[in-house]
Structure formats: structure tokens, C-alpha cells
PyMOL Python script that loads the backbone (N, CA, C, O; Angstrom):
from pymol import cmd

cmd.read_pdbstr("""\
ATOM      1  N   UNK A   1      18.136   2.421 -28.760  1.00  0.00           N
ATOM      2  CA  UNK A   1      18.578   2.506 -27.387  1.00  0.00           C
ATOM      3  C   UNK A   1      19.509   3.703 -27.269  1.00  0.00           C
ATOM      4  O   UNK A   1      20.299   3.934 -28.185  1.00  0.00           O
ATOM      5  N   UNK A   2      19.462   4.430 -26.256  1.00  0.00           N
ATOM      6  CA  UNK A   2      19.934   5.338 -25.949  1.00  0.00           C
ATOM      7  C   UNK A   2      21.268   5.357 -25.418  1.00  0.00           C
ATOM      8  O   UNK A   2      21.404   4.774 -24.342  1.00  0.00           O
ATOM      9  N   UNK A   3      22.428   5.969 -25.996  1.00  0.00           N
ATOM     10  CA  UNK A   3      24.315   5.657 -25.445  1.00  0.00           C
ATOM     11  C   UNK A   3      24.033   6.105 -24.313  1.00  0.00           C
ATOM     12  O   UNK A   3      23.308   7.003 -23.883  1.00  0.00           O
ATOM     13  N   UNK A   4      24.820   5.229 -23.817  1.00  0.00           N
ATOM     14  CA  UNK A   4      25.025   5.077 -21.923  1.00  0.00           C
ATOM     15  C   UNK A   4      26.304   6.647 -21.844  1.00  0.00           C
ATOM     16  O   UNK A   4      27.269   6.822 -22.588  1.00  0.00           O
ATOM     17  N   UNK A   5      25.950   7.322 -20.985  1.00  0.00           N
ATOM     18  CA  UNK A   5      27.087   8.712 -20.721  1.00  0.00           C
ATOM     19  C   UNK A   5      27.754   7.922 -19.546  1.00  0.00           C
ATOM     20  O   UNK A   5      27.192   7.740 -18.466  1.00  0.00           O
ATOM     21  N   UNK A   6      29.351   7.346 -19.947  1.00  0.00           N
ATOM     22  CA  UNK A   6      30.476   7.496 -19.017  1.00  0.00           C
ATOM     23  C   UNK A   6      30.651   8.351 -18.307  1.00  0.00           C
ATOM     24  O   UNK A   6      30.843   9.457 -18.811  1.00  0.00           O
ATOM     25  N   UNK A   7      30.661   8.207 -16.756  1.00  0.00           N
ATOM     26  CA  UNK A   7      31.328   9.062 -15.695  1.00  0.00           C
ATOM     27  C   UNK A   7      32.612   8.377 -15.068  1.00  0.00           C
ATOM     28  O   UNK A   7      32.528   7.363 -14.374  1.00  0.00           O
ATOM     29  N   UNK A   8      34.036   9.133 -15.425  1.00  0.00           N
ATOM     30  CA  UNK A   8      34.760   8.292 -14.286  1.00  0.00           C
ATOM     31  C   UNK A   8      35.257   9.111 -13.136  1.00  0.00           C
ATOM     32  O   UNK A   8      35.501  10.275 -13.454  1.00  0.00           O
ATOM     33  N   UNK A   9      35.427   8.869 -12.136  1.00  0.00           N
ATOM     34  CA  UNK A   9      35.480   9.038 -11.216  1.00  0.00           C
ATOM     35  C   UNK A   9      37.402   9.264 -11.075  1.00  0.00           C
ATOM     36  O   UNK A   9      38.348   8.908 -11.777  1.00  0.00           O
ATOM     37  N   UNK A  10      37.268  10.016  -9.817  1.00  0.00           N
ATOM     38  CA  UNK A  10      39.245  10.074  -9.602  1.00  0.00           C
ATOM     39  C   UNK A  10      39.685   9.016  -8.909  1.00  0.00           C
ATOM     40  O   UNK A  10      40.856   8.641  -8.873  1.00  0.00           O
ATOM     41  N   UNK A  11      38.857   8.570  -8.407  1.00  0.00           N
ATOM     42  CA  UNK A  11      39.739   7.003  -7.480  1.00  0.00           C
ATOM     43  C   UNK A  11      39.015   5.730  -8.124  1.00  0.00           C
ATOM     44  O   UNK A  11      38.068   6.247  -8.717  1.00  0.00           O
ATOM     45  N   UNK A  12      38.949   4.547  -8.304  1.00  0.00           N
ATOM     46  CA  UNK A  12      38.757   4.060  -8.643  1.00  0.00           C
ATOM     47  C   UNK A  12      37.088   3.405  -9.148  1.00  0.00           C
ATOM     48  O   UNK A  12      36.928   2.195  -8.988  1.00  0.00           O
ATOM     49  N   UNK A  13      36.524   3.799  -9.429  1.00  0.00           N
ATOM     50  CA  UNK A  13      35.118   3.912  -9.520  1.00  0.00           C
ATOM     51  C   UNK A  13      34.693   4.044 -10.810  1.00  0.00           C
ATOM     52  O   UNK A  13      35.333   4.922 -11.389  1.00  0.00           O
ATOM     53  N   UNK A  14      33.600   3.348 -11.705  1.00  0.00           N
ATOM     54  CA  UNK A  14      32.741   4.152 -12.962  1.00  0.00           C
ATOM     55  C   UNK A  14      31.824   4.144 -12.591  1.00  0.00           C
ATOM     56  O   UNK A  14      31.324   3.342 -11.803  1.00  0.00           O
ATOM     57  N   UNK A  15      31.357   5.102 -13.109  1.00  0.00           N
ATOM     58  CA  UNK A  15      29.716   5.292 -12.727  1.00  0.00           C
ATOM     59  C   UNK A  15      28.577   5.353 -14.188  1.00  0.00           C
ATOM     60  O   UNK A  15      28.205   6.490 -14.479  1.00  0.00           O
ATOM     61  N   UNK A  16      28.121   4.368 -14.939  1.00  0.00           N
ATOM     62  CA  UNK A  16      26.963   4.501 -16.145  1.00  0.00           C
ATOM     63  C   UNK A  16      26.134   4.540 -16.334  1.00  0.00           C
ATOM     64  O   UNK A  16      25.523   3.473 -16.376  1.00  0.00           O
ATOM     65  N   UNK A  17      25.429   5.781 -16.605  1.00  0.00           N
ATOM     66  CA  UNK A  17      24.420   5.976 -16.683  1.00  0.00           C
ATOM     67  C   UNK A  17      23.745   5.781 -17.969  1.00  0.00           C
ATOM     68  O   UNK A  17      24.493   5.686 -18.942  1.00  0.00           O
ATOM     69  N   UNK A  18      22.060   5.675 -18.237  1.00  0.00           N
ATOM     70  CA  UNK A  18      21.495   5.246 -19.692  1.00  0.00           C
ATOM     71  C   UNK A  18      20.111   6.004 -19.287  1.00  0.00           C
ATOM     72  O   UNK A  18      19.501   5.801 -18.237  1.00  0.00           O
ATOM     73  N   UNK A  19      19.878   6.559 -19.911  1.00  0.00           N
ATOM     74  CA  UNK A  19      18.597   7.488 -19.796  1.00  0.00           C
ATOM     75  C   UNK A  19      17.920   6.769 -21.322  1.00  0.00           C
ATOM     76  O   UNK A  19      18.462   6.850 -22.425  1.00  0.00           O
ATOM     77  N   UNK A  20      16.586   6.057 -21.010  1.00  0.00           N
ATOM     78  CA  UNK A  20      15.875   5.461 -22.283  1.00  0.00           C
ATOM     79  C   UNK A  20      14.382   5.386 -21.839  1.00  0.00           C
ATOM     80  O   UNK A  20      13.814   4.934 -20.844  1.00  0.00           O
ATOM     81  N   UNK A  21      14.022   5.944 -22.853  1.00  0.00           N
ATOM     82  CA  UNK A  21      12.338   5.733 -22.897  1.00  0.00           C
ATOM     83  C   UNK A  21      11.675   4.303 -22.989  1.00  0.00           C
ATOM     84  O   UNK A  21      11.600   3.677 -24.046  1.00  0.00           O
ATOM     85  N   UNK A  22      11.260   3.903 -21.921  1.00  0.00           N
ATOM     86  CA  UNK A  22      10.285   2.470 -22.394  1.00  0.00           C
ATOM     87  C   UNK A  22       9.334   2.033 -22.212  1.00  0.00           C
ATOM     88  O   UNK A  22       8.960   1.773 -21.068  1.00  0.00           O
ATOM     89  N   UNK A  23       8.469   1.756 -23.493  1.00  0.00           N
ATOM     90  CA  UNK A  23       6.754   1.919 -23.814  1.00  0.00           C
ATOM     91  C   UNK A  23       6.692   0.133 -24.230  1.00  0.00           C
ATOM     92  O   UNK A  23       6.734  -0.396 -25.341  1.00  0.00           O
ATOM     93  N   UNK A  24       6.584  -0.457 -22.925  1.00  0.00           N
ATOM     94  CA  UNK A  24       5.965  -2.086 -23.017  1.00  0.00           C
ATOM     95  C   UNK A  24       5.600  -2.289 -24.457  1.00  0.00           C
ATOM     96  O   UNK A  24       6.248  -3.032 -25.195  1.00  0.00           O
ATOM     97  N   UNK A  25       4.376  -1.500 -24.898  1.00  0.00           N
ATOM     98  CA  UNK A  25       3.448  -2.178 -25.878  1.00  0.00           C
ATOM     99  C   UNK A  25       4.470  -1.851 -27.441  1.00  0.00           C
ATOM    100  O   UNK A  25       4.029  -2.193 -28.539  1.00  0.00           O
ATOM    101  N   UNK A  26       5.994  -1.082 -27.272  1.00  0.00           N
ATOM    102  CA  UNK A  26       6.250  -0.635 -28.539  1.00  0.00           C
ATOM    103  C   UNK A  26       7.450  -1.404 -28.590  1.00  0.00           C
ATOM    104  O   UNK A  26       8.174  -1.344 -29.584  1.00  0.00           O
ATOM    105  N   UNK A  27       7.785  -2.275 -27.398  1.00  0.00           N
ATOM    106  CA  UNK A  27       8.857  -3.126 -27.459  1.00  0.00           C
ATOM    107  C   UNK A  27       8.549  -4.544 -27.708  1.00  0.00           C
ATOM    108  O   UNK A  27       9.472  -5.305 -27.415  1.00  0.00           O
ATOM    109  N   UNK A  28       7.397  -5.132 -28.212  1.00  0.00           N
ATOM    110  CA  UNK A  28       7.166  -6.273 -28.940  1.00  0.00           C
ATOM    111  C   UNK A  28       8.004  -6.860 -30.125  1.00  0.00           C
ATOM    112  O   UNK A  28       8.135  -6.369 -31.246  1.00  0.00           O
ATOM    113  N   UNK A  29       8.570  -8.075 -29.609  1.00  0.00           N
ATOM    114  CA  UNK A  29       9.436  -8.647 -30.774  1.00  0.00           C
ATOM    115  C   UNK A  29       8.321  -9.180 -32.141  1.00  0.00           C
ATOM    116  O   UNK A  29       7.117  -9.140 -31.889  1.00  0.00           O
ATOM    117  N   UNK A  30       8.688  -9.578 -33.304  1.00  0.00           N
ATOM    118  CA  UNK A  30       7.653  -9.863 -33.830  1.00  0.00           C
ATOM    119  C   UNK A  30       6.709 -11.408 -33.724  1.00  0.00           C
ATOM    120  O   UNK A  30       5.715 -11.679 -34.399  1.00  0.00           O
ATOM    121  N   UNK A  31       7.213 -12.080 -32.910  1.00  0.00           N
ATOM    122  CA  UNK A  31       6.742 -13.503 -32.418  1.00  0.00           C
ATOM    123  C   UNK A  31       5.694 -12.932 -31.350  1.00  0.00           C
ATOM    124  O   UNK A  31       4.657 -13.588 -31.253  1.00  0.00           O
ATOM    125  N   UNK A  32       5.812 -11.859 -30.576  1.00  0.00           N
ATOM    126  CA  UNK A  32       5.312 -11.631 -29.717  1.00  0.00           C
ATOM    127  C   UNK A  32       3.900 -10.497 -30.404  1.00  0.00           C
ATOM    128  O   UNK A  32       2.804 -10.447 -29.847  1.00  0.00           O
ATOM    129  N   UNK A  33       4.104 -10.010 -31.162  1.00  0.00           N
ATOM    130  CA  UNK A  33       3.012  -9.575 -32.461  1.00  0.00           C
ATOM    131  C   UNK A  33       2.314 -10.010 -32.839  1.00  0.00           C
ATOM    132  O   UNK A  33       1.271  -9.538 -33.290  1.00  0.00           O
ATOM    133  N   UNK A  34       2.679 -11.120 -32.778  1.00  0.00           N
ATOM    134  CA  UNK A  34       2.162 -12.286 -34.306  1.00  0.00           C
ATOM    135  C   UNK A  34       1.156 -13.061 -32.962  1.00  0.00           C
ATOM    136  O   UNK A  34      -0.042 -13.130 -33.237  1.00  0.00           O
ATOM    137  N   UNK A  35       1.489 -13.513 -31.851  1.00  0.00           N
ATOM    138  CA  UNK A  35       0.910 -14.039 -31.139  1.00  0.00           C
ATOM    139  C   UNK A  35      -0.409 -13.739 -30.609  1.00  0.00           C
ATOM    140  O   UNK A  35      -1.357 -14.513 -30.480  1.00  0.00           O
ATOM    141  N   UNK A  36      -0.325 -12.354 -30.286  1.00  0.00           N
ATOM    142  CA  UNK A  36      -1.282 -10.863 -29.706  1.00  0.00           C
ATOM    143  C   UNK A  36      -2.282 -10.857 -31.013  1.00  0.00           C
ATOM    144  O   UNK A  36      -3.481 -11.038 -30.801  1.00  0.00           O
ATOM    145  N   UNK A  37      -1.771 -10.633 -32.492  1.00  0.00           N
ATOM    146  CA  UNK A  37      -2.800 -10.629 -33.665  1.00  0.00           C
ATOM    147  C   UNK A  37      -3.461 -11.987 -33.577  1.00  0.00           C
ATOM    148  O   UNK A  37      -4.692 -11.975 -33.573  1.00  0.00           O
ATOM    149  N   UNK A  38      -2.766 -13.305 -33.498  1.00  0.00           N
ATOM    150  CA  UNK A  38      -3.598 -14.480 -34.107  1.00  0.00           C
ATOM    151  C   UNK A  38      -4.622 -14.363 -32.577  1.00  0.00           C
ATOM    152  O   UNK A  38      -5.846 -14.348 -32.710  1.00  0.00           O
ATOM    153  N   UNK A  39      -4.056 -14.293 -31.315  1.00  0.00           N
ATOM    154  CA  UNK A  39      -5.348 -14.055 -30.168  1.00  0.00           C
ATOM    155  C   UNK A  39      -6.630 -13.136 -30.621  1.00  0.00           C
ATOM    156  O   UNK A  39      -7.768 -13.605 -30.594  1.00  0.00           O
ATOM    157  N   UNK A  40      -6.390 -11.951 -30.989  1.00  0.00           N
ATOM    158  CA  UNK A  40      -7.666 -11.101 -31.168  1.00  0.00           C
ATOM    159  C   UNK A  40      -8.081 -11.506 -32.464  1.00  0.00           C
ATOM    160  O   UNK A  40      -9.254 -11.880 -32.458  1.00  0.00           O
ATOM    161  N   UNK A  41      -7.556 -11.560 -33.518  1.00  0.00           N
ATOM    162  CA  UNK A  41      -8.364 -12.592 -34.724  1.00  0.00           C
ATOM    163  C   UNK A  41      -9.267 -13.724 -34.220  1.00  0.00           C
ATOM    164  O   UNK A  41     -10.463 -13.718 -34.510  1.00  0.00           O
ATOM    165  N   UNK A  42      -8.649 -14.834 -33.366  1.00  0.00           N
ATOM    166  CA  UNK A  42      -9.168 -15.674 -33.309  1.00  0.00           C
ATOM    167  C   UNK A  42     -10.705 -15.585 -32.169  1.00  0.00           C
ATOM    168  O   UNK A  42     -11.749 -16.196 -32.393  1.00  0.00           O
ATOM    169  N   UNK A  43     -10.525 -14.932 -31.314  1.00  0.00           N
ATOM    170  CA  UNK A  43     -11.694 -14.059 -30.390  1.00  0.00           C
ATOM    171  C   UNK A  43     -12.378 -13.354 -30.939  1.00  0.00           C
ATOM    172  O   UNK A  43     -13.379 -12.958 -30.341  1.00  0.00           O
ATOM    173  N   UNK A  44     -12.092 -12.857 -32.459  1.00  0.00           N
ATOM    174  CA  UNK A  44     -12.852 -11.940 -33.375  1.00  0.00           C
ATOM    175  C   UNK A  44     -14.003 -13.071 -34.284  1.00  0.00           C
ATOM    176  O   UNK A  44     -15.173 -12.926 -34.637  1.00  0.00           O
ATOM    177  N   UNK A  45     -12.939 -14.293 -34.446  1.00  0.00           N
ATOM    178  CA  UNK A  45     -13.630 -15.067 -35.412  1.00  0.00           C
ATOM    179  C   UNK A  45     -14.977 -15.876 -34.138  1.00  0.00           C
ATOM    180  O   UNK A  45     -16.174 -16.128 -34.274  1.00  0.00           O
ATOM    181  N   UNK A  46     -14.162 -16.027 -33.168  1.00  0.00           N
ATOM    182  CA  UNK A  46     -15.348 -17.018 -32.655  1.00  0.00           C
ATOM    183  C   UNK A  46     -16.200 -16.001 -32.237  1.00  0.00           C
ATOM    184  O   UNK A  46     -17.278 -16.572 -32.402  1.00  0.00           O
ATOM    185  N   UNK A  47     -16.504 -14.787 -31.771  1.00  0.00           N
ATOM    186  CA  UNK A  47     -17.673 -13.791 -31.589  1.00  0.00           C
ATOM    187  C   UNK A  47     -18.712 -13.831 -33.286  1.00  0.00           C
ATOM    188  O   UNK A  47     -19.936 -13.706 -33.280  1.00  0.00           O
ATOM    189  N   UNK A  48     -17.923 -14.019 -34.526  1.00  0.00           N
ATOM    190  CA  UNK A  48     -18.666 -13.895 -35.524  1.00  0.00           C
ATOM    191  C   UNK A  48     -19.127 -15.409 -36.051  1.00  0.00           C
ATOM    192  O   UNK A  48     -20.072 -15.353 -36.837  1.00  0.00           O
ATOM    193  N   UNK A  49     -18.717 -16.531 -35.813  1.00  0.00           N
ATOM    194  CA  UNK A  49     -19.120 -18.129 -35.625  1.00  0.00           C
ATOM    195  C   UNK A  49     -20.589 -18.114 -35.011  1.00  0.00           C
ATOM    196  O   UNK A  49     -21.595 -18.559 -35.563  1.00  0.00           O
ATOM    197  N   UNK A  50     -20.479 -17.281 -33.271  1.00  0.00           N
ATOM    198  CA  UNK A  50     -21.525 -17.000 -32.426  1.00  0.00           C
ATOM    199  C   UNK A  50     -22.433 -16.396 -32.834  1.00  0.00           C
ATOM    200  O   UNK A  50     -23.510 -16.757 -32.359  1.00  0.00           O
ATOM    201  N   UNK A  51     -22.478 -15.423 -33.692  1.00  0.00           N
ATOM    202  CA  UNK A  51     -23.516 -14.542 -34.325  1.00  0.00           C
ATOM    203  C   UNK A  51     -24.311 -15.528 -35.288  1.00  0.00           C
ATOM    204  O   UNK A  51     -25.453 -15.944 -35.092  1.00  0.00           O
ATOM    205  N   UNK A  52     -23.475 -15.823 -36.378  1.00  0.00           N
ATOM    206  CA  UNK A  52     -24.062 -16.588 -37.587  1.00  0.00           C
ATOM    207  C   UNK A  52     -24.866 -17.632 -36.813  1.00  0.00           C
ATOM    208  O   UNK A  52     -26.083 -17.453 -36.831  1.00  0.00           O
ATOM    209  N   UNK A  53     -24.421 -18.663 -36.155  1.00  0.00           N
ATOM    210  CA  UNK A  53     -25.216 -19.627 -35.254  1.00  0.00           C
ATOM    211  C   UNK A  53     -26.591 -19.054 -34.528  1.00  0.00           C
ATOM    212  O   UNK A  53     -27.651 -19.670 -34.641  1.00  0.00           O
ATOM    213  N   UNK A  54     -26.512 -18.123 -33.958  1.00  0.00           N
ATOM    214  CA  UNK A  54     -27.540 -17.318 -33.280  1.00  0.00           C
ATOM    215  C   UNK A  54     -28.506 -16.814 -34.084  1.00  0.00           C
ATOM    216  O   UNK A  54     -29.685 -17.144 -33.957  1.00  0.00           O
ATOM    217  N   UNK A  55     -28.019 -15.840 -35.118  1.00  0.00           N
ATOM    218  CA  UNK A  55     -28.896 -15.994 -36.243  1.00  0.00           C
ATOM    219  C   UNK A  55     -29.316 -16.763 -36.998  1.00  0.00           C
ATOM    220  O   UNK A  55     -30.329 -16.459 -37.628  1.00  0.00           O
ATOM    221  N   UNK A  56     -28.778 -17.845 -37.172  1.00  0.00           N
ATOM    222  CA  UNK A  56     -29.409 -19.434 -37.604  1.00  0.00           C
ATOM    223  C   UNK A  56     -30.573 -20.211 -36.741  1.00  0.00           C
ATOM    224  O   UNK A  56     -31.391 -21.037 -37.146  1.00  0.00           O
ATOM    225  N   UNK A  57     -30.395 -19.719 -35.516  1.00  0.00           N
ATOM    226  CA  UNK A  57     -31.625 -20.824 -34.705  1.00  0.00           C
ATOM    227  C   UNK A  57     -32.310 -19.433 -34.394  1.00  0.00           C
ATOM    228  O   UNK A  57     -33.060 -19.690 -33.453  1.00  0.00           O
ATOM    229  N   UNK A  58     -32.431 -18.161 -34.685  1.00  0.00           N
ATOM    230  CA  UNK A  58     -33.829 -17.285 -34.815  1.00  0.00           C
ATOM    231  C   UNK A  58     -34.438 -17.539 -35.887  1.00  0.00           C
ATOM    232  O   UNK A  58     -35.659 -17.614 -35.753  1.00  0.00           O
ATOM    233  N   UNK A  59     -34.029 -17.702 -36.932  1.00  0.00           N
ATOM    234  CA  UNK A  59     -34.443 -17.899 -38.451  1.00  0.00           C
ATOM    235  C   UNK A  59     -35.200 -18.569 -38.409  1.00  0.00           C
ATOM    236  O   UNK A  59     -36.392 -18.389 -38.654  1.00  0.00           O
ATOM    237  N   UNK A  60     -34.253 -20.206 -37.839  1.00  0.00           N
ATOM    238  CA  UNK A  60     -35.191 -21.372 -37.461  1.00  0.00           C
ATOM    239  C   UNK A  60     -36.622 -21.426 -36.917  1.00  0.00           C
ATOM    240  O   UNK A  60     -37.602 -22.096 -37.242  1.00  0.00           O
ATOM    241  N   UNK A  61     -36.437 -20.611 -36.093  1.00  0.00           N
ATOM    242  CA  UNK A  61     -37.107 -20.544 -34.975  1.00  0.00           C
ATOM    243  C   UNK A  61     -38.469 -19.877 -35.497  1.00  0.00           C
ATOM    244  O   UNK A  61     -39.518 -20.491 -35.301  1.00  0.00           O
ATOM    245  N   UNK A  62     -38.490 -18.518 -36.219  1.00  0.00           N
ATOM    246  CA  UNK A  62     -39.590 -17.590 -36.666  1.00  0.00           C
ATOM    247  C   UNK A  62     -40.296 -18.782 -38.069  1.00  0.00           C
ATOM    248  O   UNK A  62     -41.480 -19.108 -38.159  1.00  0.00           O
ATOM    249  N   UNK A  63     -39.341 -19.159 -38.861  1.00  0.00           N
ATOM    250  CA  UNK A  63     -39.776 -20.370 -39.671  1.00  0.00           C
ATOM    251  C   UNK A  63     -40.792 -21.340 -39.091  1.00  0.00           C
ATOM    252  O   UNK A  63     -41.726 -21.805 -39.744  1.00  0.00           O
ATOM    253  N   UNK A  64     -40.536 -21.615 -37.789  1.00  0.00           N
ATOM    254  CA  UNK A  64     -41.471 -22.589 -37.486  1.00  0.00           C
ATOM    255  C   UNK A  64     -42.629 -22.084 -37.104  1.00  0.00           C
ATOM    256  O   UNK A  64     -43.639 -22.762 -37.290  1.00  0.00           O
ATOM    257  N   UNK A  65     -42.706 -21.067 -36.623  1.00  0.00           N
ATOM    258  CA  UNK A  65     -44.510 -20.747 -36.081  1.00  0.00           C
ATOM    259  C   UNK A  65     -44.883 -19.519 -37.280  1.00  0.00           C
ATOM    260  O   UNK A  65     -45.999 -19.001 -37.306  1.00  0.00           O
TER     261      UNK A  65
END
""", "prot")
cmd.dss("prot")
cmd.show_as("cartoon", "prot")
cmd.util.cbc("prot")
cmd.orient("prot")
């Protein structure tokens, strides 16, 4: 995080400013990592569950005639 630059003012006033770069996807805590990986793993695994099955009842399928 970027130090905040103090301005004070002559009468009673502060003024703080913070100039910081912020990129959503690079501010992930690691719970919030871990959550995002086990989602696309688990959408990875059931697309490859779907395949093997699919290719199981063509197999089947050419087997029989």
C-alpha cells in the first residue's frame, strides 16, 4: 500500500491523500484463492467425468451392432 502524503492546511483542516494501484484479481486473500481453484478444478473434473461417460455409452453402443 502506498504512504498516504499529509497536507496541512493553515487554519484548521488536513487534507490525505493515498494514490494506490488496484487490480481486483491481484488482491485475493488466500481463502479467496483457494475457493476460485477448488471451483475451476471441480468444473474441470466434472467436464472430464462427462467425457469418460460419453465415451463409455459410444463404445457401448458401436459394440452392439
Amino acid at each position: 500500500m502506498a504512504d498516504p502524503t499529509v497536507i496541512e492546511c493553515s487554519s484548521s483542516c488536513t487534507v490525505t491523500v493515498v494514490h494506490e494501484l488496484s487490480l481486483p484479481p491481484f488482491q485475493l486473500t488466500m481463502e479467496d484463492g483457494l475457493a476460485i481453484s477448488v471451483a475451476v478444478i471441480g468444473v474441470w473434473a466434472l467436464g472430464w467425468a462427462i467425457g469418460l461417460i460419453k465415451r463409455q455409452i459410444q463404445t457401448s453402443a458401436s459394440d452392439n451392432n
